[in-house]
C-alpha positions as CSV (number, residue, x, y, z in Angstrom):
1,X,0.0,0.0,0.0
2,X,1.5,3.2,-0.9
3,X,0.6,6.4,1.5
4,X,0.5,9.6,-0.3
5,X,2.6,12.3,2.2
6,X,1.0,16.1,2.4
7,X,2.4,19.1,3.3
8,X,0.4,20.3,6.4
9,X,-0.7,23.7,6.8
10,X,1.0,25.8,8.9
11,X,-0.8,28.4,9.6
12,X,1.7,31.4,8.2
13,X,1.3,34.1,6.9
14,X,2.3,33.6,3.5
15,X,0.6,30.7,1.4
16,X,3.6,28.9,-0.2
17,X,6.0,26.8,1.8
18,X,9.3,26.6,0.5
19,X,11.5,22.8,0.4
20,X,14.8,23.3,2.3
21,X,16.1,19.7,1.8
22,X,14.7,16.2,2.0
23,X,16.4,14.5,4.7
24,X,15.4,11.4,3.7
25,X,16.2,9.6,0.3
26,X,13.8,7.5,-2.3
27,X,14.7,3.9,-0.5
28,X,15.1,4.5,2.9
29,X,13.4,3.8,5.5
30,X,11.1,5.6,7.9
31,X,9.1,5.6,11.1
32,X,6.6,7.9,12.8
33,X,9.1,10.5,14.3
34,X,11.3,10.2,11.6
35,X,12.1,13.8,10.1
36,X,11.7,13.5,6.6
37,X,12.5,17.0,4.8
38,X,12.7,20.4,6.4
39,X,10.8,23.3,5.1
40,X,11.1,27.3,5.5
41,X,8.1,29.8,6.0
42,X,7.7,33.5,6.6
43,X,7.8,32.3,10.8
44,X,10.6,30.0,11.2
45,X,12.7,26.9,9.9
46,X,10.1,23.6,10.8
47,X,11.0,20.1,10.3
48,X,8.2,17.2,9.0
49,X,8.2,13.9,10.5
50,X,6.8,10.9,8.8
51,X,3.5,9.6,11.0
52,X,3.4,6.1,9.1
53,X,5.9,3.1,8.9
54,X,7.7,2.5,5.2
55,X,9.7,3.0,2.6
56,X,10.3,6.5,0.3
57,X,9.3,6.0,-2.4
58,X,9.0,9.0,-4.3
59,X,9.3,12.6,-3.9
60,X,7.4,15.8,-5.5
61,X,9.4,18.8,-4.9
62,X,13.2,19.5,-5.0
63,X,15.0,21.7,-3.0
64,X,14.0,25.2,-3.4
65,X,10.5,24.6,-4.7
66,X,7.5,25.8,-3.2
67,X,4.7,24.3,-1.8
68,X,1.2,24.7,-0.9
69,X,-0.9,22.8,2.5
70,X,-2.3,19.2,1.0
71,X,0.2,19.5,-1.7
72,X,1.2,15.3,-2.0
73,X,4.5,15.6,-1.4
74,X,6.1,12.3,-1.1
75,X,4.9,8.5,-1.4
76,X,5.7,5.9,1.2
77,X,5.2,2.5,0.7
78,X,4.0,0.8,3.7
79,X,3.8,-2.6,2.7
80,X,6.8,-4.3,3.9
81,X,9.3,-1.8,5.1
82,X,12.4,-3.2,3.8
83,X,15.0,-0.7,1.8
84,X,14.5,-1.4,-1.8
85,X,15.8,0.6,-4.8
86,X,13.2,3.3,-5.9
87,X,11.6,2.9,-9.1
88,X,14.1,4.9,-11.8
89,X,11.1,7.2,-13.2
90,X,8.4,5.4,-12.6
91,X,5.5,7.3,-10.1
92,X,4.6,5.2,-7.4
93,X,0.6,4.3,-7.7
94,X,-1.5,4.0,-5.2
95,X,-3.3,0.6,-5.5
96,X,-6.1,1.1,-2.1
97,X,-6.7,4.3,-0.9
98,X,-4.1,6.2,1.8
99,X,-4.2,6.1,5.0
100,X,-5.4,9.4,6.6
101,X,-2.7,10.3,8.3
102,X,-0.9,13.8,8.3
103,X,2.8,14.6,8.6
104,X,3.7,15.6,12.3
105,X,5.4,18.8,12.2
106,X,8.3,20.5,14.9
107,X,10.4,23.3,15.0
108,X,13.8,22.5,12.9
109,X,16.8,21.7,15.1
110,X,16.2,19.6,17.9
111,X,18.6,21.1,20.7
112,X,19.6,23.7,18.1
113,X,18.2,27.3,18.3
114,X,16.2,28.1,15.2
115,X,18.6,31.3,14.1
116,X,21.7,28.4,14.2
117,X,19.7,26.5,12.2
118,X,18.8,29.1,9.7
119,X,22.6,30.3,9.3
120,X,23.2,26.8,8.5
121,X,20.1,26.1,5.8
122,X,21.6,29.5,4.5
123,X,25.6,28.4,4.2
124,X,23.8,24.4,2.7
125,X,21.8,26.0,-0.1
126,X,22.5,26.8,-3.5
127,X,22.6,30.4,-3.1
128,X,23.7,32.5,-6.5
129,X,26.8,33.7,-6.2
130,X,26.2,37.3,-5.8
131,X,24.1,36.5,-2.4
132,X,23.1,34.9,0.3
133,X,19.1,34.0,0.7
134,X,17.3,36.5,3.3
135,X,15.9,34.1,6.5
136,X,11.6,33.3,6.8
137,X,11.9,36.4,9.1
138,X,14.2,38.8,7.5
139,X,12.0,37.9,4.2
140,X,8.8,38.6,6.0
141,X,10.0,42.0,7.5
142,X,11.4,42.9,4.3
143,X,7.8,42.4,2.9
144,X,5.9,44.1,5.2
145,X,8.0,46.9,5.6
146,X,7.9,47.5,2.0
147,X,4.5,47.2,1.8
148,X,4.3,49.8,4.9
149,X,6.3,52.4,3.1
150,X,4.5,51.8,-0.8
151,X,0.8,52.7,1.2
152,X,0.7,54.4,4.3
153,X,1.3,58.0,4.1
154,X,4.3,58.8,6.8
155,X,4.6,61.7,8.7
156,X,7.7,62.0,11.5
157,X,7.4,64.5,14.6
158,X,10.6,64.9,16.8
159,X,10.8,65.7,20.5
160,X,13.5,65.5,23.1
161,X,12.7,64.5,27.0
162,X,14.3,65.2,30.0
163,X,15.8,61.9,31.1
164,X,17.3,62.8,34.6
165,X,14.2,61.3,36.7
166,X,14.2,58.0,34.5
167,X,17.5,57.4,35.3
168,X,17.2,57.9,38.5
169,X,14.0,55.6,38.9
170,X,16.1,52.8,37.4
171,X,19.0,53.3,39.1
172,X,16.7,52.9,42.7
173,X,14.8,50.1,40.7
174,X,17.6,47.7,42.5
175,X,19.0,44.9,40.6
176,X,18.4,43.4,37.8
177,X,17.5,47.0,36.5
178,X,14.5,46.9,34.3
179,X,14.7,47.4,30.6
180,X,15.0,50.8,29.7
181,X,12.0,49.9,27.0
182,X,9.8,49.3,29.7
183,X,9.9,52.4,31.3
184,X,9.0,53.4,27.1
185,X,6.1,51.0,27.3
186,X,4.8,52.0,30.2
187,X,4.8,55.9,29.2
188,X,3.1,55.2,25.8
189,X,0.2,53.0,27.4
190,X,-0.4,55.7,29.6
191,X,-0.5,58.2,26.6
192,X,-2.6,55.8,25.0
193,X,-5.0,56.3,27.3
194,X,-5.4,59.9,27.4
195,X,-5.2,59.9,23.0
196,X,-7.1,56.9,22.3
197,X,-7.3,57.6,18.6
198,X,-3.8,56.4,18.3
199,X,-4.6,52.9,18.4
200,X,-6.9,52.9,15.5
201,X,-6.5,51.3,12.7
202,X,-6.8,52.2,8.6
203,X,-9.4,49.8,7.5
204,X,-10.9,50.0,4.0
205,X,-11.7,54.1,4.7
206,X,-12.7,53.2,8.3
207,X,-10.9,54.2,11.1
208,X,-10.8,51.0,13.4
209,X,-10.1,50.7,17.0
210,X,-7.5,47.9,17.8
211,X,-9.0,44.7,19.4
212,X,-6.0,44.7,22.3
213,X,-4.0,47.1,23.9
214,X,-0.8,45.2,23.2
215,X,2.3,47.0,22.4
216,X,5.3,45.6,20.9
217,X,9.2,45.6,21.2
218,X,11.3,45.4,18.3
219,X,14.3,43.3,19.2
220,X,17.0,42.6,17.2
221,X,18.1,38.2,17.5
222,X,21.4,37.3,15.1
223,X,20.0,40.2,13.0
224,X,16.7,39.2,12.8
225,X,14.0,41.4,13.4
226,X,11.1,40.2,15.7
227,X,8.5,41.9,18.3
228,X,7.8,40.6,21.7
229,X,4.4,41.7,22.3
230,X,3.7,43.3,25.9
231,X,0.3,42.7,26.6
232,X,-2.3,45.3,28.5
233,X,1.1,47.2,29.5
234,X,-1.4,49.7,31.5
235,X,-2.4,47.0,34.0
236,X,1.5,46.3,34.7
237,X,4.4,48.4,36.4
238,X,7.2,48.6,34.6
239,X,9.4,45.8,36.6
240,X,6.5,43.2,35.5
241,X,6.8,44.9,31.7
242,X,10.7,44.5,31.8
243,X,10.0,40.7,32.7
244,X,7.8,40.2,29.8
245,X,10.3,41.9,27.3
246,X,12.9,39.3,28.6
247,X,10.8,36.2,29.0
248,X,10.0,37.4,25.3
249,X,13.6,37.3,24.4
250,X,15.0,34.2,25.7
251,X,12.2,32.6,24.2
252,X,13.6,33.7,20.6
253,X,16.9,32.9,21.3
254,X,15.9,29.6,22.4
255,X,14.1,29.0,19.0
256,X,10.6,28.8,20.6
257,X,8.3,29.2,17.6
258,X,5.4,30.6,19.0
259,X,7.3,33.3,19.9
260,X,8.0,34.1,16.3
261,X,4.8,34.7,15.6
262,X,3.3,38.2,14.5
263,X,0.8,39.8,17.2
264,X,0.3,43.3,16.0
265,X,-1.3,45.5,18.5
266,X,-1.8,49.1,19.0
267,X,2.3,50.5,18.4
268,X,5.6,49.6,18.4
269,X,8.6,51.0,20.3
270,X,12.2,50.1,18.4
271,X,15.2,51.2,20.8
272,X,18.9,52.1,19.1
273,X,20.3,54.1,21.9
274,X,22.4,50.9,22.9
275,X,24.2,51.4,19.4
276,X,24.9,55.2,20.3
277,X,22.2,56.5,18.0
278,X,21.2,60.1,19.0
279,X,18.0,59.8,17.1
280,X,16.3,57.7,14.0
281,X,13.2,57.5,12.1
282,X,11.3,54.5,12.0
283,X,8.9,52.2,9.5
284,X,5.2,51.5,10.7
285,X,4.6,48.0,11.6
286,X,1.1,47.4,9.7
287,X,-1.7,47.1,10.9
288,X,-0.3,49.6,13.8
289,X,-0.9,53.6,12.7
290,X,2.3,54.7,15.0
291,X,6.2,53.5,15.9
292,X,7.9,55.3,18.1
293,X,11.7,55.3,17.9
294,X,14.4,55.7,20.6
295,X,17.7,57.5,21.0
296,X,20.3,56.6,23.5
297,X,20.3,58.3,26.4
298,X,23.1,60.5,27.5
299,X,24.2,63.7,28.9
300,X,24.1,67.0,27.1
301,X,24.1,70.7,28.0
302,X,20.8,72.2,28.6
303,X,19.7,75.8,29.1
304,X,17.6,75.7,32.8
305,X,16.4,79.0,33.7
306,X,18.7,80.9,31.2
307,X,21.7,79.1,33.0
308,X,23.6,76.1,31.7
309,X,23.4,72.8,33.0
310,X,24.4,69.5,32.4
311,X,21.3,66.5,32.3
312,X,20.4,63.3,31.1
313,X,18.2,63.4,27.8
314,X,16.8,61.2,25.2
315,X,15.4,62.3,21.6
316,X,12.2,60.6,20.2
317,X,11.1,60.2,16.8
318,X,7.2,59.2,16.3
319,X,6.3,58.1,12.7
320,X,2.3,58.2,12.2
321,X,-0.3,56.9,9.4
322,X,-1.8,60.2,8.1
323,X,-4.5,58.5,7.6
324,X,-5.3,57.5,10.9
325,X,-4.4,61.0,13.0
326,X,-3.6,64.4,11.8
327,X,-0.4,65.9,13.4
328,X,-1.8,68.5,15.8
329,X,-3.1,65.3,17.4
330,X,0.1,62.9,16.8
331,X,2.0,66.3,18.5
332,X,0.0,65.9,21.7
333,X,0.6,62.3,22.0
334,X,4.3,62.5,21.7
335,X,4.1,65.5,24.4
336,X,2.0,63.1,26.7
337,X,4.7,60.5,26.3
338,X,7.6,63.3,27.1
339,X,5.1,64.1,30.3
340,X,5.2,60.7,31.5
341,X,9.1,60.1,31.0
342,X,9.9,63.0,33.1
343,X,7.9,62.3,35.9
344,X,9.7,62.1,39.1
């Protein structure tokens, strides 16, 4: 009996699924468990285990090709399960109908963090000479980003905070310090509430509130780009929010799928001020209508009362869908943020 093999669907965001490598040949053997090719979408590296008991006997798809969920994919023979040589050119027919079950699917790299295993799907390919492949995430932020730029209408508004009682909340916070995007988070959701128009959405000519308060944290992982979502930020302090960015971390690094996963929710906050960036503009992260982008931190002379004085500041730069606010209104959100930061 021969078992037609399909390409489960995994949910992504694109539709095609593209072949990595078979790691299995026509004539080998294979088990339930056995990983049997390894496959690339928009979210992460996955591996597909065989669910029946058999022999390759065929296979659809090269390396490179791409696929669609239900797409027959291979053909295991699983009557009698000794190695035999694979028909030359011959497809294999299926005499009685297949059994019904699917592929099991995993994360790629058992042991392995999925950005080690990308690097090395990348250096295995055959890439064209003149460059290397992008990774699923790299090739999905380059998409949406793209797309971000070609159809929402930008606008940038720039604004400098005092930094002085910031550092001197974290510096009583005890140890480990929070994240410095926390205290970020934290003074946007509480902005949020007071210009609630900045969640909305661009919908088909319909302004559209957003379904969560989330707000995301663009993190950079073996130059990747992800977000680690920080849900309901206004019900949380900012040690609690510093914990979520973390937990959020590790779990990329680790190679935890579900943490690759795009949650959009109300704005994004992207921090260079560890790289000594003064100040940068940043790209929307659709659906989101706002991004607000970070400077480092640092000293700098400031007039106070007509006299010079040295203090801690940071600039921000808060890039807005036209569409969604106008810019008086984008102004007073940014100044609500400044408010909070400088709080003592």
């Amino acid at each position: 009996m021969n078992f037609e093999m399909k390409m489960p669907d995994l949910a992504t965001n694109d539709t095609t699924i593209k072949l990595v490598e078979w790691r299995v040949q026509p004539g080998q053997a294979v088990k339930p468990g056995d990983v049997v090719l390894e496959v690339e979408t928009d979210k992460a590296t996955m591996e597909v285990e065989a669910t029946v008991t058999g022999v390759l006997r065929e296979t659809r798809f090269a390396r490179g090709d791409e696929m669609l969920p239900g797409d027959i994919i291979a053909i295991i023979e699983t009557a009698g399960t000794a190695p035999t040589p694979a028909p030359a050119a011959t497809p294999a027919v299926s005499p009685a109908p297949a059994p019904t079950a699917q592929p099991a699917l995993r994360p790629a790299g058992q042991g392995e963090s999925l950005f080690a295993r990308n690097r090395r799907a990348a250096q295995a390919a055959d890439a064209p000479a003149a460059g290397t492949p992008l990774s699923p995430a790299r090739r999905a932020a380059a998409r949406r980003l793209a797309e971000s730029k070609q159809h929402i209408p930008h606008f940038y508004l720039h604004a400098s905070a005092r930094a002085d009682a910031l550092v001197a909340r974290r510096a009583a916070a005890g140890s480990p310090a929070p994240a410095w995007d926390a205290y970020f988070v934290q003074a946007a959701a509480a902005a949020l509430a007071q210009f609630p128009q900045m969640a909305g959405r661009f919908e088909a000519d319909r302004i559209v509130p957003a379904d969560n308060p989330r707000i995301g944290v663009a993190v950079d992982i073996d130059n990747d780009l992800f977000i680690v979502p920080v849900e309901d930020p206004r019900t949380k302090d900012v040690a609690a929010i510093s914990r979520d960015i973390r937990a959020g971390v590790d779990a990329l690094k680790r190679g935890d799928v579900g943490a690759t996963a795009l949650r959009p929710g109300v704005m994004t906050i992207t921090n260079l001020g560890g790289e000594r960036i003064d100040s940068f503009d940043a790209i929307i992260n659709p659906p989101e209508s706002c991004i607000l982008a970070l400077g480092r931190i640092h000293q700098a002379v400031v007039a106070d009362d007509g006299a010079p004085r040295v203090a801690w500041t940071v600039s921000l730069s808060l890039a807005v869908d036209h569409r969604v606010v106008n810019g008086r209104y984008a102004a007073r959100f940014l100044g609500a943020i400044v408010a909070e930061l400088e709080k003592s």
